[in-house]
C-alpha positions in Angstrom: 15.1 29.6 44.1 16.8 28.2 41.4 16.8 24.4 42.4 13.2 24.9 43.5 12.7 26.2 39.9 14.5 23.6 38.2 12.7 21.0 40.1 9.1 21.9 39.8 9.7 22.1 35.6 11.6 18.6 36.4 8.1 17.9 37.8 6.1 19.5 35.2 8.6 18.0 32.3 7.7 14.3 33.9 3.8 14.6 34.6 3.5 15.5 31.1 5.3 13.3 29.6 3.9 10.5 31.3 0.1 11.6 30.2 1.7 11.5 26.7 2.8 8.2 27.1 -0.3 6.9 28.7 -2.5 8.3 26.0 -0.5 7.1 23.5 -0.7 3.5 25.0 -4.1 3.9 25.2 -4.5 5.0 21.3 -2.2 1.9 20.9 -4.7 -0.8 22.5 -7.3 0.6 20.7 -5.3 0.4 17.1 -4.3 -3.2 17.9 -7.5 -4.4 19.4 -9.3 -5.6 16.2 -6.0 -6.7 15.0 -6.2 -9.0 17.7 -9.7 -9.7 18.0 -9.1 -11.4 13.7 -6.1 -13.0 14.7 -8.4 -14.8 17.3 -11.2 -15.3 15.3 -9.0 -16.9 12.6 -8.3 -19.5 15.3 -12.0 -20.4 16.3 -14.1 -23.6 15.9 -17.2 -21.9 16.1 -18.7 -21.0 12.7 -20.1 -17.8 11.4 -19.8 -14.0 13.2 -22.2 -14.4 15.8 -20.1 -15.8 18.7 -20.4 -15.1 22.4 -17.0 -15.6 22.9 -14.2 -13.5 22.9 -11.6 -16.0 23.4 -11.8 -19.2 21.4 -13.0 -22.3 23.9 -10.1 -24.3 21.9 -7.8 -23.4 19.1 -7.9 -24.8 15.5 -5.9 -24.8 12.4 -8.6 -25.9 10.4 -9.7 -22.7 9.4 -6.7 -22.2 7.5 -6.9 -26.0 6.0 -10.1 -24.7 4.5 -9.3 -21.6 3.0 -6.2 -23.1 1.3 -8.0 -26.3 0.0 -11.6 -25.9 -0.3 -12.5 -25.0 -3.9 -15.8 -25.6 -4.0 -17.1 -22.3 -4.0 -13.5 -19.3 -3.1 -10.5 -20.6 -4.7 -8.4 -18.4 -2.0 -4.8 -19.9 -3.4 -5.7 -18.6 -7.3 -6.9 -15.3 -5.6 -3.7 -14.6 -4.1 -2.1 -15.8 -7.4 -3.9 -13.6 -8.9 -3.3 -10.3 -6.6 0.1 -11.2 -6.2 1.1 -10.6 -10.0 -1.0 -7.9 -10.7 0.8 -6.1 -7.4 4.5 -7.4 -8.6 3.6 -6.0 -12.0 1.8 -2.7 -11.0 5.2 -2.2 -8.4 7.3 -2.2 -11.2 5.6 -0.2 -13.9 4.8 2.2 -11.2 8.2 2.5 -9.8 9.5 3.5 -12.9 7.4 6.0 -13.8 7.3 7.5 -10.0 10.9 7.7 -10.5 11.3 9.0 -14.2 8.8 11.7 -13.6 10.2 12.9 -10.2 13.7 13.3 -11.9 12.4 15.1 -14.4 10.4 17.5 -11.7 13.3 18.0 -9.5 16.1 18.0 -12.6 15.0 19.5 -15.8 13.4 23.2 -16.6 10.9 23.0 -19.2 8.0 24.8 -20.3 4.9 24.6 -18.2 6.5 22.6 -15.8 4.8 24.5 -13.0 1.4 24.5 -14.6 1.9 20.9 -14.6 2.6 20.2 -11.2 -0.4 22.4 -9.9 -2.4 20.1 -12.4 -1.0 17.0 -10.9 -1.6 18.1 -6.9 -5.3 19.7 -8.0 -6.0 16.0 -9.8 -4.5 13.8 -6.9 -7.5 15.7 -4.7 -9.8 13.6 -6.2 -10.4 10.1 -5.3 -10.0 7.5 -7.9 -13.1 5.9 -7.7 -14.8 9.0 -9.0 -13.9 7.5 -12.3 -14.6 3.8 -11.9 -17.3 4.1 -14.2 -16.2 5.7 -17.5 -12.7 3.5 -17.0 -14.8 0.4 -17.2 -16.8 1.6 -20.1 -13.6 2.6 -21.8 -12.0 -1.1 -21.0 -15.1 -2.8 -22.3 -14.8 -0.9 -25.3 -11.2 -1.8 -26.1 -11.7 -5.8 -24.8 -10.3 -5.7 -22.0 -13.5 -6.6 -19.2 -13.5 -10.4 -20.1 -11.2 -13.0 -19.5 -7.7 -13.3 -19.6 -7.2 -9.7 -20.4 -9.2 -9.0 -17.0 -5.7 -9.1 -15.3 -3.9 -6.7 -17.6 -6.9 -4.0 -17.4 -6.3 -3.9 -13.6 -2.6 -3.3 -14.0 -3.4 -0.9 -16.4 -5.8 1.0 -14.1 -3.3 0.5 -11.2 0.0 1.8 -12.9 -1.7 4.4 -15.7 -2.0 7.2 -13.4 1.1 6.5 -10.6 3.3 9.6 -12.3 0.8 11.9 -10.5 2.2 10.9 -7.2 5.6 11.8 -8.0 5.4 14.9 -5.1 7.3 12.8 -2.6 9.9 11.4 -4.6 10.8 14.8 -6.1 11.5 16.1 -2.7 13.9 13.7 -2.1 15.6 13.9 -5.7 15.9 18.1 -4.5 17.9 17.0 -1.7 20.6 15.4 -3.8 23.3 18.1 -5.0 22.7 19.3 -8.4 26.8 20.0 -8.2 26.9 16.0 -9.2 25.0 16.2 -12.0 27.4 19.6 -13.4 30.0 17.2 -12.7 28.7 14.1 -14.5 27.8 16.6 -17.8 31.2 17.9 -18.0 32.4 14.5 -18.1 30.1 13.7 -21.0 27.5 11.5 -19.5 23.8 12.0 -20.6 20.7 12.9 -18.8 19.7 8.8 -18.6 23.7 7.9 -17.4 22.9 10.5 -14.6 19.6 9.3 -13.6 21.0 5.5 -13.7 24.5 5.6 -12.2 24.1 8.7 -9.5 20.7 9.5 -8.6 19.5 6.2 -8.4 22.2 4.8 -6.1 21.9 7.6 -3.8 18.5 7.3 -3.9 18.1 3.7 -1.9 15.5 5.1 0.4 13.1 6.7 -1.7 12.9 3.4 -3.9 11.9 1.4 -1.1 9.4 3.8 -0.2 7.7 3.5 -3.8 8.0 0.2 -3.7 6.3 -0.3 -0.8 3.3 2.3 -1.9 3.3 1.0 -5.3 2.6 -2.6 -4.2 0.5 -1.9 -1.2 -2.4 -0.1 -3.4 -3.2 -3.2 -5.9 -2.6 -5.9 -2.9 -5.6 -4.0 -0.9 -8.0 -2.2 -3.4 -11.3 -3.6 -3.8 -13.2 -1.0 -5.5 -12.0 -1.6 -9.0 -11.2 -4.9 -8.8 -14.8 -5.6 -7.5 -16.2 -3.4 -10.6 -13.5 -4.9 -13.3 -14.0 -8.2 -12.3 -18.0 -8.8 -11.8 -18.8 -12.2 -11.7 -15.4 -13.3 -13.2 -14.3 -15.2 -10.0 -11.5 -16.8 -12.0 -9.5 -13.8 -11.4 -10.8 -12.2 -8.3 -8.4 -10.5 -5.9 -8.1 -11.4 -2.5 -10.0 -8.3 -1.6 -12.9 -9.4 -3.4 -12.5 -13.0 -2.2 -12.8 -11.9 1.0 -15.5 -9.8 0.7 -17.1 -12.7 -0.9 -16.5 -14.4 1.9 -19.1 -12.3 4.2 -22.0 -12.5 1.7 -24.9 -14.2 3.5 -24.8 -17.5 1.7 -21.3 -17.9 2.5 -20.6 -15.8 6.0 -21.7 -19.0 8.1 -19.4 -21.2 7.0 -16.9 -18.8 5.2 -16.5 -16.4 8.4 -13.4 -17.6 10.3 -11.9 -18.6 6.9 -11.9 -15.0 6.3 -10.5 -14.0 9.3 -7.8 -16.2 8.5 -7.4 -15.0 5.0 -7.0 -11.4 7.0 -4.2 -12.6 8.4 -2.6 -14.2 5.2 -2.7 -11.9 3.2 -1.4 -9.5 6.0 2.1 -11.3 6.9 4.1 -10.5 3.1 3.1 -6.7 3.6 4.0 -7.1 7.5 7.5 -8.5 6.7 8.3 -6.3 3.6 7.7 -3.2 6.7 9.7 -4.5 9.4 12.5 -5.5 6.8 12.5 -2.1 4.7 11.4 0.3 7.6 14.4 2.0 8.1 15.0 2.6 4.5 11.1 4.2 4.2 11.3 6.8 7.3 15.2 7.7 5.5 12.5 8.1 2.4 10.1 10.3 4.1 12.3 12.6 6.1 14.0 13.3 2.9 11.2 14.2 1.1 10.3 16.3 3.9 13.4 18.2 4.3 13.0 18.8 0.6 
């Protein structure tokens, strides 16, 4: 009776399992279908959307000739110029705040500190966007909606808010012995020594992870660099460059360019992933255990 138990869950365990994996192949297909289907399309000499054809009758480079060298109307290489520093920027101011005020969560005990993290959760409930309007307003009032200064208003609205999302870094900081930071005060270091030359170095994985976040939100938002940047196309992101690309006076000819902008613009966050991975699910399980 036993065997004949053991077996049929064997059974059971196996018919399962394989439905599991079978619907998550399926879920996979469909997640890496239109990833596909752009990769394609960057690759086609047909012009605009309205091809019959799935796969291209012959393959072509020229799409991506054209995005990198036609000027005449989308300068795609001062795009990604553009979205590039703003991004490197934005990563590093919002790193270092991230970081400071997730130390200063997890570490210190000061008044209201719990009033102020309820705050900070209730606020992060709310999109961003809901604001886009009176931030703009407020730029245009200080001079920073024209021009040159276009570029340090987006890093300002990237990277002025980013201590809010401290929630997932602190977790990790609480699962680092406070016994080491006893230790370090008895020695005479200060508050800044301990953040510096312990937490920080035992903190690899969560500094990858805000890394990655902090530079993945300026490389792919469009809303406020569409509403910053109006008509300056100058200094358009590649997010607004692309959507530029799908306007009707441009989607005819523009169409497969963008589909190879798509997949530009998608390799440097592609390889930052495979190359940091291991360091952002150490990053998140941390946080979670904390």
């Amino acid at each position: 009776m036993k065997k004949e138990n053991s077996g049929s869950a064997k059974a059971k365990r196996f018919i399962s399992n394989s439905i599991v994996h079978v619907v998550l192949a399926v879920l996979a297909l469909v997640w890496l279908f239109p990833i596909f289907w752009v990769v394609l399309t960057s690759f086609k000499t047909d012009k605009g959307p309205y091809s019959t054809q799935f796969w291209p009758s012959e393959f072509t480079l020229d799409n991506y000739v054209r995005l990198f060298t036609d000027k005449t109307v989308l300068d795609f290489p001062q795009m990604f110029k553009n979205t590039l520093f703003i991004a490197v920027c934005c990563c590093l101011i919002s790193t270092f705040m991230v970081l400071c005020v997730s130390y200063c969560m997890s570490r210190l005990r000061f008044k209201m500190r719990k009033s102020f993290m309820n705050m900070a959760m209730i606020l992060t409930l709310f999109p961003g966007f809901m604001s886009m309007i009176a931030i703009y307003y407020i730029l245009k009032a200080i001079g920073l909606s024209e021009g040159s200064m276009i570029r340090v208003a987006l890093i300002m609205v990237y990277s002025g808010g980013a201590g809010l999302g401290f929630y997932v870094a602190k977790g990790f900081f609480d699962t680092i012995p406070k016994a080491l930071d006893e230790a370090a005060l008895l020695d005479g270091a200060t508050k800044w020594q301990i953040f510096t030359k312990i937490t920080m170095p035992l903190s690899k994985p969560i500094i990858v992870y805000t890394v990655l976040t902090s530079f993945m939100s300026p490389w792919t938002d469009f809303i406020f660099a569409k509403v910053i940047c109006r008509a300056n196309a100058e200094y358009y992101t590649v997010s607004v460059g692309l959507w530029k690309m799908l306007e009707k006076e441009y989607i005819t000819k523009w169409f497969t360019s963008f589909a190879a902008g798509a997949v530009c613009i998608s390799i440097p966050i592609s390889i930052l992933f495979l190359v940091t991975q291991k360091f952002y699910a150490d990053g998140m399980s941390g946080a979670v255990k904390g």
